[in-house]
C-alpha positions, 0 to 999 in steps of 0.5 A: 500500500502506498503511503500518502504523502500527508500522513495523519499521526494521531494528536493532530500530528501530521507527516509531509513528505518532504520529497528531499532526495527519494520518497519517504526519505524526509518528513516534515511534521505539521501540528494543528492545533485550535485553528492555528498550526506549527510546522516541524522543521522545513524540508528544503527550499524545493519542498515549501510548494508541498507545505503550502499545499498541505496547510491548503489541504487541511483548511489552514491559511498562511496566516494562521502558522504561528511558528517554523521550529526547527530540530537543527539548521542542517540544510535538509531540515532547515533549509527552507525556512526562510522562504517560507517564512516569507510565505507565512506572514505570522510565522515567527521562527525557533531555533537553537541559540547556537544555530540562530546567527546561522539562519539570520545570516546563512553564509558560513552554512551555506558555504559549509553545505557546499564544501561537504557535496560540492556546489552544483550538488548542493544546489541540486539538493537545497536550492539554496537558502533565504536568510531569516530577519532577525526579528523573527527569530526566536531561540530556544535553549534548553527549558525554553517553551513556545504555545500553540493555541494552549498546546505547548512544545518544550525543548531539550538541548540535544548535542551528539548529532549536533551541537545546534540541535534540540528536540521537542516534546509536545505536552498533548501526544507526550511525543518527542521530534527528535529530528536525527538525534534518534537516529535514523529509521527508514520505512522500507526496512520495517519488519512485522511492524518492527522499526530498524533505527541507527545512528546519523553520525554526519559532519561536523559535529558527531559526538559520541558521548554526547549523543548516547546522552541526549538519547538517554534523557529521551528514554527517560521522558518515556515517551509513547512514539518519537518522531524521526525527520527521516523517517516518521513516527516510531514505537517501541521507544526502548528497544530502539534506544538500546540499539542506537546506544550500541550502534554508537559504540560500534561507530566509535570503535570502528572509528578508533580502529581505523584512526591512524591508517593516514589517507586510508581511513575515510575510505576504510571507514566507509568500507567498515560502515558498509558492512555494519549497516547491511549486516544490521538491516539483514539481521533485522529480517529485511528480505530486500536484495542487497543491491536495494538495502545498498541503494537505500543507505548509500548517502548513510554510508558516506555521511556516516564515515565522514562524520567519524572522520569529523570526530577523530579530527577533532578529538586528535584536536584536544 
């Protein structure tokens, strides 16, 4: 059965495929509340005409969004923001203090985002990015909290991914966006309702310790589903956590092993991640080819060694 691109979750809770790279790879989460509605993170500047349309579809008028929140100011989860604030006349803007500067002035994360795919790729990928005026952002550090018609999100600094990275927990479903502080949890490789999830250790700022820490606050908010940018709603919280807090340690260990192999090492590393992910989507019962699971985390793979790179060089650094 094909999945909608709007997806009602329950909780006035709605998932929008972002269409970022292939379908269900990226959401963005919409909350309607009383009339008025938030939108979790913005996909990228090709996605705002599908969030425009989706609010279309569920009666909502631009005028009635009163915030864009965003997880993290990594471009497939921020990089439309500032178009579509320019779309959305009431919309005000959070963001993690640290990621803030960063959306009023994108020139650094731009450039950033450029220097990991290249230019033509990143402007094939993002469209680019429109900066945020000032005055409509707000920032939101850990114990802020923003109400949407009564309802509120509470935020949690949530490094390890990220260092400008929260996650949001909504007062009514209990529910945390964890944008990829959770890790990442592909649809396809769902087994008997079972979700398979690792971690997204990407460039610049993987942290392991870090990361098993904010992944343990969450699992201490018990919360009943929490919800992936990529992709969606998952269950069976606690069983996830542990194998994302393992993942991480395989991560850090393939990292080490490899640490002094000179210019061999991003390349050994991403042949080490290859086989971890394969080996860990195979066990989870997937009876897809291995040419499809291959095809599926191929982005996972180079991101995910990249940023074990990242964080060798940075602790080589301390």
């Amino acid at each position: 059965m094909t999945r909608p691109a709007l997806q009602h979750l329950g909780h006035g809770i709605f998932a929008l495929d972002s269409g970022y790279v292939r379908r269900h790879f990226d959401a963005i989460h919409l909350i309607i509340e009383g009339g008025r509605a938030a939108i979790i993170d913005s996909g990228t500047r090709h996605s705002v005409p599908a969030v425009l349309k989706a609010l279309a579809d569920l009666g909502i008028e631009r005028d009635e969004v009163d915030y864009v929140v965003l997880t993290h100011v990594h471009l497939d989860h921020a990089g439309g923001a500032g178009e579509l604030l320019q779309a959305l006349p009431s919309a005000r803007l959070t963001v993690h203090p640290r990621g803030a500067r960063h959306m009023i002035d994108p020139t650094r994360l731009w450039q950033a985002t450029c220097e990991v795919y290249g230019q033509a790729e990143a402007e094939r990928l993002y469209g680019g990015i429109i900066a945020v005026p000032a005055e409509r952002v707000i920032e939101t550090p850990e114990g802020a909290c923003i109400r949407l018609a009564g309802r509120e999100l509470q935020y949690l600094d949530a490094p390890g991914h990220a260092r400008h990275h929260v996650v949001i927990r909504d007062s009514d479903s209990g529910w945390l966006f964890a944008g990829d502080t959770f890790g990442i949890s592909y649809r396809e490789f769902d087994v008997d309702g079972r979700a398979l999830a690792f971690p997204s250790s990407t460039p610049v700022q993987f942290e392991p310790e870090a990361l098993r820490h904010s992944i343990d606050r969450m699992l201490a908010l018990a919360p009943e589903a929490i919800v992936l940018t990529h992709y969606s709603a998952v269950r069976d919280v606690p069983r996830l956590g542990a194998d994302l807090k393992r993942m991480i340690n395989r991560y850090e260990a393939m990292g080490l092993a490899h640490e002094h192999a000179g210019a061999a090492r991003l390349d050994r590393i991403r042949e080490a991640m290859r086989s971890l992910l394969l080996q860990q989507v195979q066990a989870h019962g997937v009876k897809l080819s291995e040419q499809t699971i291959l095809e599926l985390i191929a982005l996972d793979i180079d991101l995910n060694a990249a940023g074990i790179v990242s964080w060798l060089d940075a602790r080589s650094r301390q």
